[in-house]
C-alpha positions, 0 to 999 in steps of 0.5 A: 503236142507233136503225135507219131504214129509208127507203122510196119511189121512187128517184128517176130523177136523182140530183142530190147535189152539196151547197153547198160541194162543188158543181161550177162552172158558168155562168149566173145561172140565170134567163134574163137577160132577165127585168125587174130593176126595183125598185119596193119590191113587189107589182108581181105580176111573177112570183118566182124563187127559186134553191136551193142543194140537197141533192139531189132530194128538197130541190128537189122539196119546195121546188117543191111549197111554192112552187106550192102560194104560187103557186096559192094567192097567184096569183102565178107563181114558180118554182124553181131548183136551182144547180149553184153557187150562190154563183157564180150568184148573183154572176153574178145580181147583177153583170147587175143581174138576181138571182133574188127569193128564194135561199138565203143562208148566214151566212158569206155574209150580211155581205158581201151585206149590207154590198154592198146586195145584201139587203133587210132584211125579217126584221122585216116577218115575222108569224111573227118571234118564233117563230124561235130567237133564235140563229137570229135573230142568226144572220142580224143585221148591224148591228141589223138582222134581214135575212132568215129562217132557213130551218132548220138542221142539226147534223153526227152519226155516220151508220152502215150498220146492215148493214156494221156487223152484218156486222163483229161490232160491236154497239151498246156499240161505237158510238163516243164518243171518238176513240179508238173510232171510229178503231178501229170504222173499222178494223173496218169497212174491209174490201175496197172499204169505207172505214170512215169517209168525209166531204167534203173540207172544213171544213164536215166535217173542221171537226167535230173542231176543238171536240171538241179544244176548238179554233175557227176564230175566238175567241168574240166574233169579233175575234180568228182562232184558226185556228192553235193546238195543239188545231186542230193535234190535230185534223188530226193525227188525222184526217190519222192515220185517212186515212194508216192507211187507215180514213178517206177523203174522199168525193171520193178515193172517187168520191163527190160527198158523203158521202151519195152514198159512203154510199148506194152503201156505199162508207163504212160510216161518214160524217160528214154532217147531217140533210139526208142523211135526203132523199137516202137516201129517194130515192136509196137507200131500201134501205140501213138506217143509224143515227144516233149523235152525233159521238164526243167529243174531248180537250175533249168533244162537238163538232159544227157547226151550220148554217143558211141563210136566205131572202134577198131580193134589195133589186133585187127588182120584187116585194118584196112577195109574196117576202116573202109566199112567205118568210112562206109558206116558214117556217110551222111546217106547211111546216118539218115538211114539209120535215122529212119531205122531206129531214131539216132541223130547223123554225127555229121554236120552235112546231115543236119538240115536233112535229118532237122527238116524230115523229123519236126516231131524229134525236135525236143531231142535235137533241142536237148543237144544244146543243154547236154550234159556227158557222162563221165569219160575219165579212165575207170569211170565206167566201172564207178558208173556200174557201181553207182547203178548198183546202187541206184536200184535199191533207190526208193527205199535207200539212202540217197545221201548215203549212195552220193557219198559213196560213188564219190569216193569212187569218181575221185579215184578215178579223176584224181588218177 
């Protein structure tokens, strides 16, 4: 095994909540106050951006990137982190005053997209041949390239390098079927230490589904897949490792995500991205980990991927310089940056050998990118995703079958639209 140790301060408050887990709250996060005109940009009104962040590390290293757009544009903009980003968006636009530059992921694209709530600028970028092209189609409706790609992420095994020793394990027992890694989380569950933690959601649990060579929705995305017996082989087993008590969400521990379990070590194992690298730098530098990839399933590898793009709002009075700062955001320079500051990896191919040759110990994630699987990008699936995570919370002691069959009357919704 690779071991990481992060040093640096930590940070004085921890602000852990990821997208999918964070907790409502209210607010558009801007004062409603603030000129909502559109005039088609360069008007020099000042940005706002809202980010939804993986914790202190994400927010500051944004806030650094855009004051360093700002002096050097001479534009004012500012920076803010959502408690919940998809509820304050909402809120942004429904008082016709969102914020210029936010967040915007590929479940959530079509459906702003499809509401004219985005500006299609992706074409307009400089640097617009240098993202990957699955990147790129990623954030496409209709032919058209909406917005960039801000980075993206793979999901790994994140191991505690002390728990581990401590159990007597040693690198031959990294897992690589699901059978291993059942039995290391037996190993490594021991008093107030689950052996394997992961958020209660999709976004996590969803991992296994293409190990067992199952889907959320059929390859061309016309046809939902939610409910079939390799989904069902893959909540079997995990619903197995929590019922065996080897296995647990980081909510049943206190935890807001798994990063946070991990940190305080209440998991010796977790099923998390990249983006865990910022948290563990500013919040828990003293705990050492390893990085291996997801182990193999019934069907082999699997993974999911993610990925997030700077999305322009088309009510924006400075379209203009949003998509300077969006041009500035997505240089190779400021990617690795950002890779430094809280784990992403560049969208853009002129940072690959850079990223690849400084960070041998992320290796597992980069490899994952390979064997990916996309959540569903269809136009409501983000809401059918809400519902299957609902659902999925009362997992360990549910009906597994009962919750597949459910979510797929609803993905078929969606895709059959």
């Amino acid at each position: 095994m690779k071991h990481i140790h992060r040093t640096g301060p930590a940070a004085a408050v921890a602000v852990v909540a990821s997208l999918a887990l964070a907790a409502c709250g209210g607010g558009s996060g801007f004062d409603d106050s603030g000129d909502s005109s559109s005039d088609g940009g360069g008007g020099g009104e000042a940005i706002r951006i809202l980010i939804g962040s993986s914790g202190d590390a994400e927010t500051q290293a944004v806030e650094e990137a855009v004051a360093a757009w700002s002096e050097e544009s001479g534009t004012e903009a500012s920076v803010q982190a959502a408690t919940d980003l998809s509820q304050e968006l909402s809120q942004g636009f429904t008082s016709n005053n969102p914020p210029d530059v936010f967040y915007v992921s590929t479940d959530a694209l079509a459906g702003y997209a499809a509401n004219g709530s985005l500006l299609a600028y992706g074409d307009q970028l400089g640097n617009a041949d240098d993202f990957y092209p699955t990147l790129v189609d990623a954030f496409t409706v209709d032919d058209q390239f909406y917005c960039a790609p801000k980075d993206f992420s793979t999901l790994g095994l994140v191991i505690n390098t002390r728990l581990w020793k401590d159990a007597g394990l040693t690198d031959a027992d990294v897992p690589t079927t699901w059978d291993e890694l059942a039995d290391v989380a037996k190993t490594l569950t021991s008093g107030k230490v689950v052996g394997l933690a992961f958020g209660p959601e999709y976004q996590r649990v969803g991992s296994f589904f293409p190990q067992a060579g199952g889907s959320m929705v059929n390859d061309d995305g016309t046809e939902a897949t939610v409910d079939s017996p390799e989904n069902l082989e893959a909540l079997d087993f995990v619903q197995g490792m929590m019922k065996d008590g080897v296995a647990s969400y980081s909510s049943t521990l206190g935890a807001g995500w798994g990063g946070e379990a991990f940190g305080k070590e209440q998991a010796a194992m977790v099923i998390e991205g990249n983006w865990i690298a910022g948290a563990m730098q500013n919040d828990y530098p003293d705990v050492d980990y390893t990085v291996a990839e997801l182990p193999e399933g019934p069907a082999g590898p699997g993974t999911l991927a993610f990925t997030n793009c700077w999305g322009i709002a088309a009510q924006s009075g400075n379209q203009e310089d949003a998509v300077s700062l969006v041009e500035y955001l997505t240089t190779a320079d400021q990617q690795l940056t950002f890779a430094d500051a809280f784990g992403v990896i560049p969208s853009v191919q002129s940072a690959a050998e850079s990223y690849a040759e400084s960070r041998p110990a992320f290796a597992p994630f980069v490899a994952g990118a390979e064997y990916a699987q996309n959540p569903p990008a269809q136009e409501g699936a983000a809401d059918v995703i809400s519902d299957f995570n609902a659902q999925l919370e009362g997992l360990q002691d549910g009906d597994p079958q009962a919750i597949l069959e459910s979510v797929q009357q609803s993905m078929q919704a969606v895709v059959g639209q």
